[in-house]
CHARMM-style PDB file with segment names, atoms N, HN, CA, C and O in Angstrom:
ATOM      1  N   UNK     1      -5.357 -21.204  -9.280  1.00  0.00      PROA
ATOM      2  CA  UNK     1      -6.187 -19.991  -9.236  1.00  0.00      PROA
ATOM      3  C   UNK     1      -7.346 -20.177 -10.218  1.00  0.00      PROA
ATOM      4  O   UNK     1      -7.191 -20.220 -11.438  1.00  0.00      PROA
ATOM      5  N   UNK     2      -8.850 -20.316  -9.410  1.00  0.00      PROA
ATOM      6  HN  UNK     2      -8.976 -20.281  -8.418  1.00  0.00      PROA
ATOM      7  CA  UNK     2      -9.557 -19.823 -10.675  1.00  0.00      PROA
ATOM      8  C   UNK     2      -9.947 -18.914 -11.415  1.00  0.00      PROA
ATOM      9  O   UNK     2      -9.734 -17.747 -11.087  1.00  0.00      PROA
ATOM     10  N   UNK     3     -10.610 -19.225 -12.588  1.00  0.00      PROA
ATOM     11  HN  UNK     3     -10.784 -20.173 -12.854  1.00  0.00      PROA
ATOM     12  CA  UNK     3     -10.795 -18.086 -13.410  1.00  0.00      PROA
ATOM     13  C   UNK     3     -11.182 -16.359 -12.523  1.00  0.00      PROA
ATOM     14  O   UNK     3     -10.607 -15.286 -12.344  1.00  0.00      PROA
ATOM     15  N   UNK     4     -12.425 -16.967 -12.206  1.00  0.00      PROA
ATOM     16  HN  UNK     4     -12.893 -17.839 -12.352  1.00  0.00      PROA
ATOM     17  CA  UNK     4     -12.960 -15.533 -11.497  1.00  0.00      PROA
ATOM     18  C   UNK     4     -11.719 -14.835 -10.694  1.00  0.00      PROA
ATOM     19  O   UNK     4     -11.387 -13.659 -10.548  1.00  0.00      PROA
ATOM     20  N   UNK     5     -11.280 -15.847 -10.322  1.00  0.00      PROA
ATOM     21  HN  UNK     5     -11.550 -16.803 -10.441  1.00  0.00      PROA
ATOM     22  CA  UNK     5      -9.938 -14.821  -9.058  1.00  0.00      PROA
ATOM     23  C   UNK     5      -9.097 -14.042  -9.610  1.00  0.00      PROA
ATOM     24  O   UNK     5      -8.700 -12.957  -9.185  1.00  0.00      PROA
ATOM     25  N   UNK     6      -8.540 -15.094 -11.480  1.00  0.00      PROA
ATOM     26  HN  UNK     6      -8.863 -15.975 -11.825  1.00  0.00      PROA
ATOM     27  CA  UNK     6      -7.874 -14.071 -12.276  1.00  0.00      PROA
ATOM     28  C   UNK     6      -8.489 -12.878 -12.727  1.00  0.00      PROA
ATOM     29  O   UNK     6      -8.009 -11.746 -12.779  1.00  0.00      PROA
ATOM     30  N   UNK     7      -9.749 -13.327 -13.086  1.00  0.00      PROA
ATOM     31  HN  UNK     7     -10.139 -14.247 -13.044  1.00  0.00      PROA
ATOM     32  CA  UNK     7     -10.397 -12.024 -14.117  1.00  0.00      PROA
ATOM     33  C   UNK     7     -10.389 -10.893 -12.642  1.00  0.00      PROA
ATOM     34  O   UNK     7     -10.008  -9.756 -12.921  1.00  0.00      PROA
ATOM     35  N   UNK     8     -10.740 -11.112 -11.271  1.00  0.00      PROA
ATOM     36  HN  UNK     8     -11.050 -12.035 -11.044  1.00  0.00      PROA
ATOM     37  CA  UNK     8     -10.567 -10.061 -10.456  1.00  0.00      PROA
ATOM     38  C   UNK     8      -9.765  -9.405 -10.664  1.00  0.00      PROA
ATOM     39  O   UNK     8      -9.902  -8.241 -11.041  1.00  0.00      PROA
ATOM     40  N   UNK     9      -8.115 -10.307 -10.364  1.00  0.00      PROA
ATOM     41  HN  UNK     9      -8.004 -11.253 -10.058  1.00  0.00      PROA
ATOM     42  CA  UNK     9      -7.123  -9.971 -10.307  1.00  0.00      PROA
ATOM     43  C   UNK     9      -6.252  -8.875 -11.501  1.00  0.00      PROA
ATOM     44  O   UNK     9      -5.388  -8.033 -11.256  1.00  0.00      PROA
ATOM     45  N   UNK    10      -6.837  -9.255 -12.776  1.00  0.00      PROA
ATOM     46  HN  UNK    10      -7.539  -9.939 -12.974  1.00  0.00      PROA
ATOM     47  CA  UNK    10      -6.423  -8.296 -13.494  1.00  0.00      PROA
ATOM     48  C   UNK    10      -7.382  -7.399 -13.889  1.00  0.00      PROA
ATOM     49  O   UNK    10      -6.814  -6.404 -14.339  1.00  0.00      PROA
ATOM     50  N   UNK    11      -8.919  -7.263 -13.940  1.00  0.00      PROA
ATOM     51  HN  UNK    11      -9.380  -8.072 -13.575  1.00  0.00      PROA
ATOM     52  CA  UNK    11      -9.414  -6.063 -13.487  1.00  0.00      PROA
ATOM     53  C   UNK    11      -8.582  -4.781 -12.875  1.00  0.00      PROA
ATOM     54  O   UNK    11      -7.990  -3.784 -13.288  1.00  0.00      PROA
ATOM     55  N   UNK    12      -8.894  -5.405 -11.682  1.00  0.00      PROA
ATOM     56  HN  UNK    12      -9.375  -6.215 -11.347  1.00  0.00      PROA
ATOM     57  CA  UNK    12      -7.945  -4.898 -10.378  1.00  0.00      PROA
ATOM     58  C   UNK    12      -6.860  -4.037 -10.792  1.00  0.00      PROA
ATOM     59  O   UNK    12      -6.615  -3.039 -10.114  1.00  0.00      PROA
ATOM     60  N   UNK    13      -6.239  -4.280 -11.736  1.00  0.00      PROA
ATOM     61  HN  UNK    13      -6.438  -5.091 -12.286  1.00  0.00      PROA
ATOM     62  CA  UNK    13      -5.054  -3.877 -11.716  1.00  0.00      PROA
ATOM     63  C   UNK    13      -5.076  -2.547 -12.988  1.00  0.00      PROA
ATOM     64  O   UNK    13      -4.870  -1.339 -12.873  1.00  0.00      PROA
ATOM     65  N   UNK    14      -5.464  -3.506 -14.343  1.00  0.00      PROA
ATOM     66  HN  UNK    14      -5.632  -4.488 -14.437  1.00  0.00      PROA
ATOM     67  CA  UNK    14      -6.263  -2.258 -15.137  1.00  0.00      PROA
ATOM     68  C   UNK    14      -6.759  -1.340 -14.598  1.00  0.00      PROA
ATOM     69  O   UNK    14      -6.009  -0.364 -14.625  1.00  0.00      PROA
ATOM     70  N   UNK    15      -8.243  -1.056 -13.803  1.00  0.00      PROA
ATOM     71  HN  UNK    15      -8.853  -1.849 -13.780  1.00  0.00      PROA
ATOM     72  CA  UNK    15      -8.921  -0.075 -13.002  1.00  0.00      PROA
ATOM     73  C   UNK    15      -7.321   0.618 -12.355  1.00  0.00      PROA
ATOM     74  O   UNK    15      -7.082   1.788 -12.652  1.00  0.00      PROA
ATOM     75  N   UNK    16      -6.317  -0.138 -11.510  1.00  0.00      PROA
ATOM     76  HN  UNK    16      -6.511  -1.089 -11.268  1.00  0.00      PROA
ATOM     77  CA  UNK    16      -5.555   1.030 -10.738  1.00  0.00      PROA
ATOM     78  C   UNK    16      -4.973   1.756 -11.989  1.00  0.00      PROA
ATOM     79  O   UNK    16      -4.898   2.983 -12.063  1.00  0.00      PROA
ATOM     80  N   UNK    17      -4.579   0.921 -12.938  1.00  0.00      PROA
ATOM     81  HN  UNK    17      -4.640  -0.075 -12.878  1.00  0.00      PROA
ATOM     82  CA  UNK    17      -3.658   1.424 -14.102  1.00  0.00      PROA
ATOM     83  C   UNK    17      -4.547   3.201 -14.819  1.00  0.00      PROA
ATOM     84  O   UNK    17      -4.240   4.361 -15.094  1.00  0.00      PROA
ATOM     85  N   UNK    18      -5.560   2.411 -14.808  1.00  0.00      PROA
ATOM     86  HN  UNK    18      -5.809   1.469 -14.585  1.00  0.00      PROA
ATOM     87  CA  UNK    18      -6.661   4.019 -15.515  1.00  0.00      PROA
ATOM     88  C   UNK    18      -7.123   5.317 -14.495  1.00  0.00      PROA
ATOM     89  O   UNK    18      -7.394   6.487 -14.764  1.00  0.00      PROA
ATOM     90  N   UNK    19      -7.076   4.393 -12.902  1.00  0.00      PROA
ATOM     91  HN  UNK    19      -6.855   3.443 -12.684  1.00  0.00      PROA
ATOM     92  CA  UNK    19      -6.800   5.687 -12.454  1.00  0.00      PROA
ATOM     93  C   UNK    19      -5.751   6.601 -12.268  1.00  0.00      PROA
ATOM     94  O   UNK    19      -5.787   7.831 -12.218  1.00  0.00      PROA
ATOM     95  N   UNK    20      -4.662   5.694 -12.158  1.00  0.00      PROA
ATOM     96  HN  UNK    20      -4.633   4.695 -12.199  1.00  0.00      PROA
ATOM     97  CA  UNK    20      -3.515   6.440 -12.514  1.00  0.00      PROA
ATOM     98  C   UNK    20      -3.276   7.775 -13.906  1.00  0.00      PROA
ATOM     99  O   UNK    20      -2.916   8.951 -13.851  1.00  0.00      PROA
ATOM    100  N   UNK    21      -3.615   7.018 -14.866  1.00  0.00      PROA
ATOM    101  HN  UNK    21      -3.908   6.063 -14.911  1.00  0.00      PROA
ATOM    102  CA  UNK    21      -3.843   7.769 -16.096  1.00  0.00      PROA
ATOM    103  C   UNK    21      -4.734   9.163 -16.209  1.00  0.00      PROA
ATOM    104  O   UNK    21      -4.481  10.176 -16.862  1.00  0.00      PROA
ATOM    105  N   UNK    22      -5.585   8.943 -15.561  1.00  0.00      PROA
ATOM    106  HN  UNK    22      -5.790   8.121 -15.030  1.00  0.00      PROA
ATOM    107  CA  UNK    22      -6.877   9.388 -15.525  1.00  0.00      PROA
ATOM    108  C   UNK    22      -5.863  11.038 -14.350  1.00  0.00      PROA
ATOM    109  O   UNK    22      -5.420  12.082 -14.828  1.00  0.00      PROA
ATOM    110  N   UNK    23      -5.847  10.743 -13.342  1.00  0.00      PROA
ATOM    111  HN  UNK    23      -6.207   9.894 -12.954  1.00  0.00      PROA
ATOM    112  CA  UNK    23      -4.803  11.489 -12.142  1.00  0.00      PROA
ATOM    113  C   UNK    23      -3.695  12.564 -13.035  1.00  0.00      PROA
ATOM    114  O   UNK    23      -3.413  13.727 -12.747  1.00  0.00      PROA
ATOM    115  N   UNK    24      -3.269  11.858 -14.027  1.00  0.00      PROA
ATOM    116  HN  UNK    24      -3.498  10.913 -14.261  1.00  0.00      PROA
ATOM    117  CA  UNK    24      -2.177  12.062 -14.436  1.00  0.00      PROA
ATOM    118  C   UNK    24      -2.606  13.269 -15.292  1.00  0.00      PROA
ATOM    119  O   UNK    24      -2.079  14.380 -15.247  1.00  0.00      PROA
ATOM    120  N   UNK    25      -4.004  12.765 -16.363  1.00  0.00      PROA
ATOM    121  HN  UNK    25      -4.432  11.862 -16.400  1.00  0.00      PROA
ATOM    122  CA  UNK    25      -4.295  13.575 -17.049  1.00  0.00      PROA
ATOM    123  C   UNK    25      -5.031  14.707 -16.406  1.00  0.00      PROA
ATOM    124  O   UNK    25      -4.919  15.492 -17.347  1.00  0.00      PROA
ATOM    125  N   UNK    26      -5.499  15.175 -15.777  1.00  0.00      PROA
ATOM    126  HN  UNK    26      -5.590  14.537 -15.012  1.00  0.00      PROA
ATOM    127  CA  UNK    26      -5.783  16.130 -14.842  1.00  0.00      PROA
ATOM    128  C   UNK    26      -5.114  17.139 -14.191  1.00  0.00      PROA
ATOM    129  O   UNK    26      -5.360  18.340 -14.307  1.00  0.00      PROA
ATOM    130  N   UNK    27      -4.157  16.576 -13.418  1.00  0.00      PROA
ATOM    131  HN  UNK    27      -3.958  15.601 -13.323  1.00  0.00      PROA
ATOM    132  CA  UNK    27      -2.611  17.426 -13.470  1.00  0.00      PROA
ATOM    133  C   UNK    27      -2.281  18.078 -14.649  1.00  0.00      PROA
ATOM    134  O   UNK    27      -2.308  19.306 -14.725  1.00  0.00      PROA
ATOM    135  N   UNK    28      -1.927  17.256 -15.711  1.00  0.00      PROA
ATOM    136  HN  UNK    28      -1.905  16.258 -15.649  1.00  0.00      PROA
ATOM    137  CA  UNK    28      -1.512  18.080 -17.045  1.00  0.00      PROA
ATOM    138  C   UNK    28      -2.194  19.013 -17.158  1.00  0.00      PROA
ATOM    139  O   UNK    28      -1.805  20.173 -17.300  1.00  0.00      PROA
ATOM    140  N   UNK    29      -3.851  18.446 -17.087  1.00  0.00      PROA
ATOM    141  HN  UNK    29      -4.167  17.504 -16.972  1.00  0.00      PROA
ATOM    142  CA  UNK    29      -4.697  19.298 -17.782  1.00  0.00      PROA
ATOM    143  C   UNK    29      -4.520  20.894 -16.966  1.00  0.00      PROA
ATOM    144  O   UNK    29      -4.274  22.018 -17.403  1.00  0.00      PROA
ATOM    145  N   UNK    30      -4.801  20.301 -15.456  1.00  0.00      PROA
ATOM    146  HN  UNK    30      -5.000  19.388 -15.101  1.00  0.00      PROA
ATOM    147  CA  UNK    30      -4.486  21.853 -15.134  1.00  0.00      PROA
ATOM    148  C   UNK    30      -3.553  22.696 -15.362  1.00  0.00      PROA
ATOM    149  O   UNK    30      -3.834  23.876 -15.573  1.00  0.00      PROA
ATOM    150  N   UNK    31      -2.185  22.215 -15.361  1.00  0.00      PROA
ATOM    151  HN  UNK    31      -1.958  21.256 -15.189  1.00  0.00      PROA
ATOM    152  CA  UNK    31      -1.206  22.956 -15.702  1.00  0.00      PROA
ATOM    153  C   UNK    31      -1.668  23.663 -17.102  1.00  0.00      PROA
ATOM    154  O   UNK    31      -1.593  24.830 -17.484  1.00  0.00      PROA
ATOM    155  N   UNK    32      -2.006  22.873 -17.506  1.00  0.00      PROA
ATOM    156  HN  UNK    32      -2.067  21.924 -17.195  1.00  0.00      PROA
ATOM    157  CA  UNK    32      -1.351  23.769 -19.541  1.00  0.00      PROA
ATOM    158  C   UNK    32      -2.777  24.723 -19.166  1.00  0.00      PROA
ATOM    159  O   UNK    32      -2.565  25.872 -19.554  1.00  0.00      PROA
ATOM    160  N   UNK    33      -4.058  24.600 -18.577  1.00  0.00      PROA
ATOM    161  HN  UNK    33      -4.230  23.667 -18.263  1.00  0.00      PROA
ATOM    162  CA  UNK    33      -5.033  25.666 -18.496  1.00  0.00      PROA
ATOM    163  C   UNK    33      -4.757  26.845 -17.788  1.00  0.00      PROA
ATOM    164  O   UNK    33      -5.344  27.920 -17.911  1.00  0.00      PROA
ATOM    165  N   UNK    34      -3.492  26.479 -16.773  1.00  0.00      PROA
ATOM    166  HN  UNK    34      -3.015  25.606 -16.673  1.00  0.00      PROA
ATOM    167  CA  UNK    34      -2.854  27.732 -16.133  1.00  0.00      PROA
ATOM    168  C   UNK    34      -1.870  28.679 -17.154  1.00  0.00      PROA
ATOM    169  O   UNK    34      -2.029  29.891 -17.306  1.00  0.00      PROA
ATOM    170  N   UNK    35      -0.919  27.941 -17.756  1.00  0.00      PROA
ATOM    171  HN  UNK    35      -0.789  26.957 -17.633  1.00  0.00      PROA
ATOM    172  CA  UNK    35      -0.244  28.193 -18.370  1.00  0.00      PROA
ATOM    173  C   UNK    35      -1.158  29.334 -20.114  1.00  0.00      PROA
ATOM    174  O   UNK    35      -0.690  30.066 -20.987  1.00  0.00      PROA
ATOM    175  N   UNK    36      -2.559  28.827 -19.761  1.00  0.00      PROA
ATOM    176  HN  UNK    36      -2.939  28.232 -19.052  1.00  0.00      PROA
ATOM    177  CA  UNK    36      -2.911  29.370 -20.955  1.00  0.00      PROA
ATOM    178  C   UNK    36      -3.239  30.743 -20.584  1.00  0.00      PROA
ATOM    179  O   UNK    36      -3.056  31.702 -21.335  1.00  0.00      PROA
ATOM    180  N   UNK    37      -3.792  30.825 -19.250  1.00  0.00      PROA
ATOM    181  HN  UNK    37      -3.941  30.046 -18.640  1.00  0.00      PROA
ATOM    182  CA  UNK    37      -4.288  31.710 -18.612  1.00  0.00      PROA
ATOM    183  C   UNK    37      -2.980  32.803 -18.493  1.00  0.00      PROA
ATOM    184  O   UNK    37      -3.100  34.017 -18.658  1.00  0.00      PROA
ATOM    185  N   UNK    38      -2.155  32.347 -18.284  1.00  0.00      PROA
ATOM    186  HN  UNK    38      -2.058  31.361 -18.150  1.00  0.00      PROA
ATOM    187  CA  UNK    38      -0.785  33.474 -17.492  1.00  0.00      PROA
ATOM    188  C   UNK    38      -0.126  33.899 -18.733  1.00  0.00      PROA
ATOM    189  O   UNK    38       0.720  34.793 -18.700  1.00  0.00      PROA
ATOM    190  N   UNK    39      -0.590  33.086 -20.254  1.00  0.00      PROA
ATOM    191  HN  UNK    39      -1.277  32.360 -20.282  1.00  0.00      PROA
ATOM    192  CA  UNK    39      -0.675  34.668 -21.406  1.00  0.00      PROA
ATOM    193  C   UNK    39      -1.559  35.147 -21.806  1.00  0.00      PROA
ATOM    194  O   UNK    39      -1.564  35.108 -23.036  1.00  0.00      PROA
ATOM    195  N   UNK    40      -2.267  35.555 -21.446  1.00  0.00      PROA
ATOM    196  HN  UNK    40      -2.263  35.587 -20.447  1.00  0.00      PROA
ATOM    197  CA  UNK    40      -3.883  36.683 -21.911  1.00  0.00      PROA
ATOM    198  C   UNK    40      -3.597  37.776 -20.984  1.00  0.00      PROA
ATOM    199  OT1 UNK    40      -4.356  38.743 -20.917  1.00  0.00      PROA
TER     200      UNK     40
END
């Protein structure tokens, strides 16, 4: 494998890894902004 194919290859995978994260934090986020909302 050459280089470039690796550096794709784990790009690739980072980028899915942060969108994941990224997804994840959003969800949370909405929840706890609901949750802030439903005591006022």
């Amino acid at each position: 494998m050459n280089w470039k194919r690796m550096l794709a290859t784990i790009s690739g995978s980072v980028d899915q890894e942060l969108l994941l994260r990224n997804e994840y934090l959003v969800t949370e986020n909405r929840i706890l902004k609901n949750q802030i909302k439903g005591r006022e």
